[in-house]
N, C-alpha and C positions, 0 to 999 in steps of 0.2 A: 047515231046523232051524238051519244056521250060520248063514242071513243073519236069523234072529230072536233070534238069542242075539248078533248086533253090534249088531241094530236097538236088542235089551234096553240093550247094555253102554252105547251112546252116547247114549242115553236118560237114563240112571241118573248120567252125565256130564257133562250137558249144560251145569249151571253154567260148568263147564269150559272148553270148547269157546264157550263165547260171552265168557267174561270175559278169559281169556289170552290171544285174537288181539286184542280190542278195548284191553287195557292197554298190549299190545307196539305199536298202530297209537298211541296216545298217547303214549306214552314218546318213542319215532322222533318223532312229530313237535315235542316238546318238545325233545328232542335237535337237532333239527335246525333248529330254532328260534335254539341257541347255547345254552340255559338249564342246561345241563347241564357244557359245555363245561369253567370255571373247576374242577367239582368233580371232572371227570375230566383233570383237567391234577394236580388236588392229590392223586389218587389212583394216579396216575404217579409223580408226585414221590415219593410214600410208598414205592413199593414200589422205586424208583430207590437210595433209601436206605437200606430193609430187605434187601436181596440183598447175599452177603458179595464184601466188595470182592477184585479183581484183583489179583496183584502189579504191584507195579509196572516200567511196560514204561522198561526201561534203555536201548532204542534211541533214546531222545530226551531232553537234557537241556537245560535252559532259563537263561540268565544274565539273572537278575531285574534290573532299575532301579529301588533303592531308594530310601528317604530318605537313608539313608546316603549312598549312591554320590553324590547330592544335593549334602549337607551336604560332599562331600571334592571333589568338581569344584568345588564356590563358586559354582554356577547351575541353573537349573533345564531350561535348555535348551542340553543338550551342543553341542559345536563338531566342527564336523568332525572336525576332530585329534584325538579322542577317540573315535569310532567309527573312524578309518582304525588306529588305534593297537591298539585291539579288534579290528578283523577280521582285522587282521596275525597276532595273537597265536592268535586263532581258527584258522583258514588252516594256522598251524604242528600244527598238533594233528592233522592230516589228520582231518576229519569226513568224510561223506558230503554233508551236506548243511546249509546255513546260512542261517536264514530271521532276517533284520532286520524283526520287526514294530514297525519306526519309521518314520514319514513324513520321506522327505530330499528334498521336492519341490524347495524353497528351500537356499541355500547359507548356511551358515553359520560364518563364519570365526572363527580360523585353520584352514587345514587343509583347506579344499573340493577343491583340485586334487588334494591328493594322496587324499582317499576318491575322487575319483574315479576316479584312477590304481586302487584298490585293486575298485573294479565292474570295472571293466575286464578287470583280470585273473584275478579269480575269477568261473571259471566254472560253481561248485557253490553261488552266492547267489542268494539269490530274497528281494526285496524287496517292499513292499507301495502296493498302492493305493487309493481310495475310489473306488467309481463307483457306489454308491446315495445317491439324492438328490438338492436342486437345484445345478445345473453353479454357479452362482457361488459360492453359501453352502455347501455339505456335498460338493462333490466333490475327491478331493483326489489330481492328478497323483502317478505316479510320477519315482524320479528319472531323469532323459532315457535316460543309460545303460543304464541295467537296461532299462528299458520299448523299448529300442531292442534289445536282446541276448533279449527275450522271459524275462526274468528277472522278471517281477515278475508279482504275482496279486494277486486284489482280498482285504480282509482285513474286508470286512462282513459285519457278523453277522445271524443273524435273528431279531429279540426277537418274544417273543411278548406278546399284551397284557396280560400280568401281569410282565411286565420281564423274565423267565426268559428265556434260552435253552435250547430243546432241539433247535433243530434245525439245522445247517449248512449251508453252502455246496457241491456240487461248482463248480459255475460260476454266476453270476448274466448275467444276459440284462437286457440296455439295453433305450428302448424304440426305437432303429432293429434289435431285433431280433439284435445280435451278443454273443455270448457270451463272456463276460470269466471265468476261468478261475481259481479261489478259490486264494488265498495254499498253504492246505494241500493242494489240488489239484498247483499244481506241485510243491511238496518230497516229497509221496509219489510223482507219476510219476520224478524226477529220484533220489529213493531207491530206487525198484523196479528200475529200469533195472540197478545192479548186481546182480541177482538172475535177468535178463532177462525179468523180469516189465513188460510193459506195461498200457496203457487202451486195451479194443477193444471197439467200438461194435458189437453183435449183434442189434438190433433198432433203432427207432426211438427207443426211450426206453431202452435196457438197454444197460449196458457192464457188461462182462467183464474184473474185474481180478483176476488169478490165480485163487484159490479161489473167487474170490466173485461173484455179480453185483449189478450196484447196480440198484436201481429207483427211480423217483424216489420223494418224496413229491406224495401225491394233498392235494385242500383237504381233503379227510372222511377222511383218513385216521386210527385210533387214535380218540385224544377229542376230533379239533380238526373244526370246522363251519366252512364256508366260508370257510377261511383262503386266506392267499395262498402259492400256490405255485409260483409265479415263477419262473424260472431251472432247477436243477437242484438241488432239495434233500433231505439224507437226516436220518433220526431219528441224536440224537448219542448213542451207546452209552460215556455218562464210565467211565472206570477208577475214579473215584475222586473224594472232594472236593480241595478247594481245598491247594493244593503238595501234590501227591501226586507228579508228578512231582520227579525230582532237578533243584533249582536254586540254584544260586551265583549271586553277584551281580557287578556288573561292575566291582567292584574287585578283586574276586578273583582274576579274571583278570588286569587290569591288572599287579595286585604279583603277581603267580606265586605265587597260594596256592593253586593248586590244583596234579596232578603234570601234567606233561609230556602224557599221552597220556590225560588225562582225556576229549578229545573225540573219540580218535582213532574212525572209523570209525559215531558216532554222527550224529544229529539234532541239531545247535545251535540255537535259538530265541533271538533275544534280543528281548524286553520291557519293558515298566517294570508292575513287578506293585503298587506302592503306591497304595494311595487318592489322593496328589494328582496325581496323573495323570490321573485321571478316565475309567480303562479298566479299571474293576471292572463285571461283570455279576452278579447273578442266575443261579444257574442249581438245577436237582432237589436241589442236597445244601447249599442256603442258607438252606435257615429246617427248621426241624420244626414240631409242632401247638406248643409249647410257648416255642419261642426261635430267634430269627435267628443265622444263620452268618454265619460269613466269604463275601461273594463270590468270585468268582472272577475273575483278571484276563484279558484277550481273552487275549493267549501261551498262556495255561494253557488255553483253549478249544479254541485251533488244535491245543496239542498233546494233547488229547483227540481231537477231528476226524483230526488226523494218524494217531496212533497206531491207531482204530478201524480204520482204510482200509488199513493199513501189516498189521496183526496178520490182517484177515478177507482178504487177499492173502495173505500166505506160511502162516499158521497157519492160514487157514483161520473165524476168530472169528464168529461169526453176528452180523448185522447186525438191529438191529431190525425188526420187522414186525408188519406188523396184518393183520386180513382184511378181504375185501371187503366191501361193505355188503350185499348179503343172507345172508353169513354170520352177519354182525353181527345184525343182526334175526332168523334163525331164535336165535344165543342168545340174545338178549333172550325170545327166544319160549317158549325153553324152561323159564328161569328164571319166567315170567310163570306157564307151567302147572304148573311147582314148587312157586310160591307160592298159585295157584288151586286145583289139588289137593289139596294139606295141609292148607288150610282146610275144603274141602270133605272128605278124608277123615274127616274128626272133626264132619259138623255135625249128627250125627243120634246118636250114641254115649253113652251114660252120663251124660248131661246138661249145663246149662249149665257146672257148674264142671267135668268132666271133658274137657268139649271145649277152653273156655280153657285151661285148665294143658297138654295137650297138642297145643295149637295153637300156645301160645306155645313150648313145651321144641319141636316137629319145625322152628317158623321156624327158631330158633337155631339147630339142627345145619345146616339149610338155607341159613343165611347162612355160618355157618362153611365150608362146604362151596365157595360160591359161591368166598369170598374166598380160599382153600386153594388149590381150582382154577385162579385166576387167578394167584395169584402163584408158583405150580409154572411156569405159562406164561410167566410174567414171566422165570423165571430163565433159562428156552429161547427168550428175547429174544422172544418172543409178546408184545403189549400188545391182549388182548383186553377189550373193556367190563365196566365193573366197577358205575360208581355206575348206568349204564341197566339193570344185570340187574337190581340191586339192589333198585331204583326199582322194577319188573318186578315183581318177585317180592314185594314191600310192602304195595303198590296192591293188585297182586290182591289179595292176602289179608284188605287192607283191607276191599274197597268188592265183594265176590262177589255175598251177598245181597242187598244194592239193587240189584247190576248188572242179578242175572238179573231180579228184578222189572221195572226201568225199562228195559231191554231188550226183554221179553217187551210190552208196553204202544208199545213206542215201532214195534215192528217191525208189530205190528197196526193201528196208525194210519197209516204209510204204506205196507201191501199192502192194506190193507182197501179203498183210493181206486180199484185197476183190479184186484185179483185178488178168484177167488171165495172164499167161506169155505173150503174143502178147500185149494187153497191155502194159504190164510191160517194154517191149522192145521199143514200141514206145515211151513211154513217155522220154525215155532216148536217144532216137535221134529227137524230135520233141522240138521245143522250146518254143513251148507254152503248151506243158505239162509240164513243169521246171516252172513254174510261181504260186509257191504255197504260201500259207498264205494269206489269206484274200483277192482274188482276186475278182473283182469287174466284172461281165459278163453275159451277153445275154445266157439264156439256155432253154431248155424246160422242163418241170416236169411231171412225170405223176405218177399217184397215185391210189392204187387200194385196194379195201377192200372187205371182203364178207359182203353179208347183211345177218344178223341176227347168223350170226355163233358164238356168244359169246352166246346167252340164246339155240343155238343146244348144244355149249361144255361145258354146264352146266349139262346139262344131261347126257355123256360121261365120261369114265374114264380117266383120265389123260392120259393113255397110245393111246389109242383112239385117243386122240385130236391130241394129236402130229403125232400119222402113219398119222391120215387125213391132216393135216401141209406140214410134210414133201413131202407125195406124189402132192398135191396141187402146193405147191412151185415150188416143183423141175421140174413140167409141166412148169408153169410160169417163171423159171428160163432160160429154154430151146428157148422159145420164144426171153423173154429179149436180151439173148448172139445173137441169131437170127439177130435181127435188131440191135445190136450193143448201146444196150444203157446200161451205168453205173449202179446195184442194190448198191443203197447206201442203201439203210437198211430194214430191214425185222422186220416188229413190229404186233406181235403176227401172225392176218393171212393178214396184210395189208406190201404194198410193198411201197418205195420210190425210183424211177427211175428218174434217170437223163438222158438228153441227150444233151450233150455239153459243159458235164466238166466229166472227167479232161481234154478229146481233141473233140476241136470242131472239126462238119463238117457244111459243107452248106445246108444239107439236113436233120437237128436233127428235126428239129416241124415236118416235113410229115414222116420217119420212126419210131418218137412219135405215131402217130398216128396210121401207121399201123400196128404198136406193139400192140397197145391200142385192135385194131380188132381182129388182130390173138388172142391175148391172150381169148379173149370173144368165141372165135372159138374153141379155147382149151377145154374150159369146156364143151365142148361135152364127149371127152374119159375121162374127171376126173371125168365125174356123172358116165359115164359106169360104173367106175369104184365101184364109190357111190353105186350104187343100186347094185352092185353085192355083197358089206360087209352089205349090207341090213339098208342103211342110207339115209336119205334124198338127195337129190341133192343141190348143193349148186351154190348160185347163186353172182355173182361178178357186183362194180357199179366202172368205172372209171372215175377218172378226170385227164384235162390234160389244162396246163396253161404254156405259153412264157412270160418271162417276165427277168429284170435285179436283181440278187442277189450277194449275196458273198459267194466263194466258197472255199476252204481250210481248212488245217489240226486245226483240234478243240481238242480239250485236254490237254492233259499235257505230262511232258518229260515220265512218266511211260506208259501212255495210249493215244494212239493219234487214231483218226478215220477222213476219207475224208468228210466233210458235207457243208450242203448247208445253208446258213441262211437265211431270209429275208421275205418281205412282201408278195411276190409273193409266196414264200410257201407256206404261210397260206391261199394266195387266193386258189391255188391249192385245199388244202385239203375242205375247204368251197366247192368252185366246186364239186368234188367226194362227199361229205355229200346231195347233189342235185339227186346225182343218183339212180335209183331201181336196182334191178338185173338184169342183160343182158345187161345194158346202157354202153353211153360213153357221155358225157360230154365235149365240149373243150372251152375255153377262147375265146374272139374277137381277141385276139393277136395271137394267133394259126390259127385261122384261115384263117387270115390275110397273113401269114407267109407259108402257105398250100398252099393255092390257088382254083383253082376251080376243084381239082380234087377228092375234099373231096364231097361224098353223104352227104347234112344235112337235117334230118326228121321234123327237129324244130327247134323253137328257143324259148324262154322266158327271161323274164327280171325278176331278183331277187337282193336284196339287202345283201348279206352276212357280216356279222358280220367284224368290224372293215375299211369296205369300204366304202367311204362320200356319193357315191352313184350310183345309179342303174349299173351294168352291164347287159349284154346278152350277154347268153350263149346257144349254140348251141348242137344239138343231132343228134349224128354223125350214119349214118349207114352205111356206108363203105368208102373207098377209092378206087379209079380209078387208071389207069397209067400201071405203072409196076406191082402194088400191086396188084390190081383188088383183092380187098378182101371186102367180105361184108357182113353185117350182117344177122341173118335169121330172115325174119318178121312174126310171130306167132301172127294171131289175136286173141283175145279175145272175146268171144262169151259169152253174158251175160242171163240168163236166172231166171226167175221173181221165188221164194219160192212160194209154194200153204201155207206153214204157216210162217209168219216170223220169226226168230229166233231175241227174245231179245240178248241183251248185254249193257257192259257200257264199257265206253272209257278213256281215259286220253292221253291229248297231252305231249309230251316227249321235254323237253329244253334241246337240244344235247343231253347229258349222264345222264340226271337228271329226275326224274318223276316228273311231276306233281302233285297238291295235287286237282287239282279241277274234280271232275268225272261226265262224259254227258253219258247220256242215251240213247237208241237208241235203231234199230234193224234192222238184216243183210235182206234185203228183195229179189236183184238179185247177183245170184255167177256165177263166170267163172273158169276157171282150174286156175289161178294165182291171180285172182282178184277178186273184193266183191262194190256192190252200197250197201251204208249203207244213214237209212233214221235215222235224230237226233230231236231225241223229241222235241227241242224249236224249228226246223223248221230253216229257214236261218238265223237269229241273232245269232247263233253260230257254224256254219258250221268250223271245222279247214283248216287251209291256205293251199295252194299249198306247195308238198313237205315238211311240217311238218311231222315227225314222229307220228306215236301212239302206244299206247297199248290196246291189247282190251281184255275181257272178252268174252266170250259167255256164254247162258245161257240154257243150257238142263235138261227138266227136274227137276226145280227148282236148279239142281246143275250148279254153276260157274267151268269153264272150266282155265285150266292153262293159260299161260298167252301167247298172242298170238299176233305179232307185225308187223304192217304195214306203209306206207309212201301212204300220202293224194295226189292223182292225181289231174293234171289242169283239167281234165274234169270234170263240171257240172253235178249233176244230174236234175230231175225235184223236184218240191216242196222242195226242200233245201236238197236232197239228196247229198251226195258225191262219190265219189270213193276212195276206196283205192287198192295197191297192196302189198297183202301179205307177208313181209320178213322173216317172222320166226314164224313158227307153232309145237307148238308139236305134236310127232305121233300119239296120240287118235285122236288129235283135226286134224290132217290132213288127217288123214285118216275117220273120219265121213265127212268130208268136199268133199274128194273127192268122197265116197260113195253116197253123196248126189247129187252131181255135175252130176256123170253118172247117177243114176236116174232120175233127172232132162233131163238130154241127153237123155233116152230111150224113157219118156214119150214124147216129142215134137218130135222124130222120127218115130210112132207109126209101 
């Protein structure tokens, strides 16, 4: 009764469910595209500006470079003697800390010796330097002193490509790889230090400065798409627009207009804040929809950057942040089903004009709602996606009814190409069949191949091969639809089955499994069959593996097919390459996933190609339960040659022969299997489960070619065993010939 009252609800929903994941996978990828980017930078900006401004932080006070200061020096490029005379006057004030954001690479006289008597002795200045950029043209040395006393940090900014700053420096990273340590970076370490607050490095990327931890910036982090995230950069949380902080100019200083203890114990910055300087930026609170602001000048940046870093260490101040990117995508997702819902709740109600009027009055509250939400988060320093929800929640509402239409049409033409109609039907009222392209999920695999039937269809006529194929298959196919599992692809006489895409159930690894059996069951009537067109019997090795891949349509707009990709594939097929004829093979994850209703005859541990290391894997011989199906165990009875027959051998790498050839000779045979003794004895025994090829030797003449798979069992004196996968008819038929005279004589 409940599960027909969700089968109703999601039914009754289903608009839903196919148009809000398909808009959310559009958006993201539009987003991610960059297309999105400029309008969620301006959506930033908005609300950057709409949150009620900070007071202003009084620990840092700035001595502007104006036109004035200009117009009363008589040049535009001070001399020395004019910042030594300035940092004097500074220095007397006892600040904490004294950031010269002016370049003094070069000497400029009068006055050089004595500024730089005045580096020397002040030990609480940090000066600036350039190091983004090229070394001849845009890099631009500190002065010796400071850069030798570890007083200077780099003062680059990070524009974004709409000229804005929003985001800072802790340190930028060169490309040999070393970390140059941001202007505002040392005046906060060297201002904490009186508080005994340091920078401690707690993870790889996380430092710990007092209250707070920094994390970097990511390229996707917030609204920005594949930016550069270089060095160590964080979102800048401004106080405020442009001279928000307190700043005097540097005449004021000069002629003592301001008092005595105006710096005592503060943050001194000095800059040049006018326009012809040409260290005005852009930043969140320089234009609105309507009219351009005031930029802001780099000083006024740092001491934004400063202050943020200074206030979220001793106060505590939250530091911007965004979520991860599948956070990001479930909101969009959920916004998408917001706006797909509301459309949908009203599209059957009171008619056309009552559905409009109340489709448009619930978007409204719906966007009000969005925007409301977002910038409640904004002021809790959250910068969660605004214009993708938006976008989200639009679309759907837009485009629902043609969705489900051209959905329902589109999803029928590409299951209709390998699934059956029932299928085809479910997938279009079930909603997790609607979740195609590249979906990420839990499935089971199973995989099946013959042994040796590639050197039998060498011998065969092409027309041959195929009758044997097709009637093979179509036994196998019979089975498959049976237990209800997906044939994704049919490659030559090997199968690829899925079970749990494209519609999971709770039960896909144990009707895996008992697929896997029946089908081994099967080839009972498909030899009948064999031996009645007077052909060998042919013998099948399964593997079967649980595990997460990705599954959806692969191709192109001309040619599309459903497939499965991933690592667990290839484990798959490694597994089945373990198999002999009549086997089955499954994964620890299968079995796991089974339970204990699975018969296992064995187990072994093998290291398959592209795996870091060892599995085990299990040899299945039936399954219990409902299934009660199981396999038929046929011993092998080994019986000693009265003459050995030589041969020579060659181990097989996958599909590749070997070039090294061992010696040997076949000494005990059974109906399917062979102990072979090898000339050097056990220093070259071949491995468990390696292929071979072998020779035999009658008569002085060498026999066609004749191939088998190396069993774990042991012989004595460095014998082996193998089981035979592909024989040709002389050479099987003198085998078996021998095998029952071997049988007669021990029966006497």
């Amino acid at each position: 009764m409940l599960w027909n009252k969700l089968t109703y609800f999601f039914n009754q929903w289903y608009g839903v469910w196919i148009t809000a994941p398909s808009i959310t996978g559009l958006v993201i990828l539009i987003r991610f595209m960059g297309l999105l980017q400029f309008w969620e930078w301006g959506a930033y900006d908005v609300y950057m500006r709409m949150r009620p401004l900070e007071n202003p932080d009084n620990r840092i006070a700035i001595v502007g470079i104006n036109e004035d200061d200009v117009r009363a020096i008589g040049q535009p490029i001070f001399p020395d003697a004019i910042y030594a005379k300035l940092l004097k006057k500074l220095k007397a004030m006892e600040p904490k800390v004294i950031g010269l954001d002016i370049y003094r690479d070069l000497p400029v006289e009068p006055g050089h010796q004595e500024l730089l008597e005045v580096f020397e002795s002040t030990s609480n200045l940090v000066g600036i330097k350039k190091v983004v950029g090229e070394r001849q043209k845009d890099v631009i040395e500190a002065a010796p002193t400071l850069e030798n006393n570890n007083q200077a940090g780099s003062n680059d900014l990070k524009v974004d490509s709409d000229e804005r700053v929003r985001r800072g420096y802790l340190f930028v990273t060169l490309e040999n790889g070393e970390n140059v340590w941001s202007f505002a970076s040392h005046i906060v370490v060297r201002y904490l230090e009186n508080f005994d607050i340091s920078l401690e490095k707690i993870d790889d990327d996380k430092f710990q400065l007092g209250k707070t931890i920094l994390e970097p910036f990511e390229a996707n982090d917030g609204g920005y798409v594949h930016a550069d995230a270089g060095g160590y950069q964080i979102f800048l949380n401004y106080r405020g627009p442009s001279r928000y902080f307190e700043t005097v100019s540097l005449m004021d200083i000069l002629e003592d207009r301001v008092p005595n203890d105006w710096g005592r114990d503060r943050i001194i910055l000095i800059g040049a804040v006018s326009e012809s300087f040409n260290d005005l930026f852009p930043t969140p609170y320089s234009s609105t929809l309507t009219k351009i602001l005031e930029p802001m000048s780099g000083v006024e940046i740092h001491a934004n950057l400063i202050s943020q870093l200074i206030n979220s260490a001793i106060d505590g101040r939250s530091m911007i942040r965004s979520w991860g990117e599948p956070l990001e995508w479930i909101w969009i997702l959920f916004w998408s089903g917001i706006g797909a819902a509301t459309t949908w709740r009203w599209r059957t109600t009171g008619g056309v004009s009552y559905f409009s009027i109340w489709k448009v009055v619930a978007m409204f509250v719906a966007g009000g709602v969005l925007l409301a939400s977002t910038y409640i988060a904004f002021l809790w320093s959250w910068w969660l996606p605004i214009v993708p929800a938006f976008l989200g929640m639009t679309t759907s509402a837009v485009v629902i009814t043609a969705y489900i239409a051209r959905t329902a049409q589109n999803i029928r033409q590409t299951f209709g190409r390998y699934l059956t109609d029932e299928v085809v039907a479910t997938l279009l009222e079930s909603p997790e069949g609607l979740k195609l392209g590249g979906e990420r999920r839990k499935i089971t695999i199973l995989t099946s191949d013959l042994r040796g039937f590639t050197a039998t269809s060498e011998r065969l006529p092409p027309e041959e091969v195929v009758k044997i194929l097709n009637f093979y298959l179509g036994y196998m196919a019979d089975v498959i639809t049976k237990h209800q599992g997906t044939i994704d692809e049919f490659m030559g006489d090997g199968i690829l089955v899925l079970f749990g895409a494209p519609i999971t159930r709770n039960n896909d690894p144990t009707r895996a499994v008992a697929c896997a059996v029946d089908m081994q069951l099967a080839m009972a009537p498909v030899n009948k069959q064999m031996k009645e067109w007077g052909l060998p019997p042919l013998e099948m090795g399964i593997g079967i593996n649980t595990g997460e891949v990705v599954v959806g349509n692969i191709g192109s707009l001309k040619r599309t097919k459903y497939g499965v990709v991933g690592s667990q594939v290839n484990l798959t097929y490694r597994i089945e390459s373990y198999t002999t004829g009549g086997q089955i093979l499954i994964s620890g994850t299968t079995l796991k996933e089974v339970g204990s209703i699975i018969e296992i005859n064995g187990e072994k541990e093998v290291m398959p190609k592209g795996v870091k290391k060892q599995i085990t894997i299990y040899d299945v011989g039936g399954i219990r339960g409902k299934y009660n199906l199981f396999l038929r165990k046929e011993e092998e009875i080994y019986l000693p040659l009265k003459e050995e027959i030589l041969l020579h051998y060659i181990v097989l790498d996958g599909k590749n022969v070997g070039n090294l050839v061992q010696n040997g000779s076949l000494v005990k045979l059974s109906a399917k299997e062979a102990e072979i003794h090898g000339e050097k004895g056990e220093e070259d025994i071949p491995g468990a489960l390696m292929n071979i090829k072998l020779n035999l030797l009658w008569d002085g003449k060498e026999s066609e070619d004749v191939y088998g798979k190396v069993l774990e069992k042991k012989g004595e004196n460095g014998n082996f065993y193998i089981k035979f996968t592909a024989k040709p008819p002389d050479v099987a038929a003198k085998l078996e010939s021998l095998y029952k005279s071997l049988q007669s004589n021990s029966n006497p």
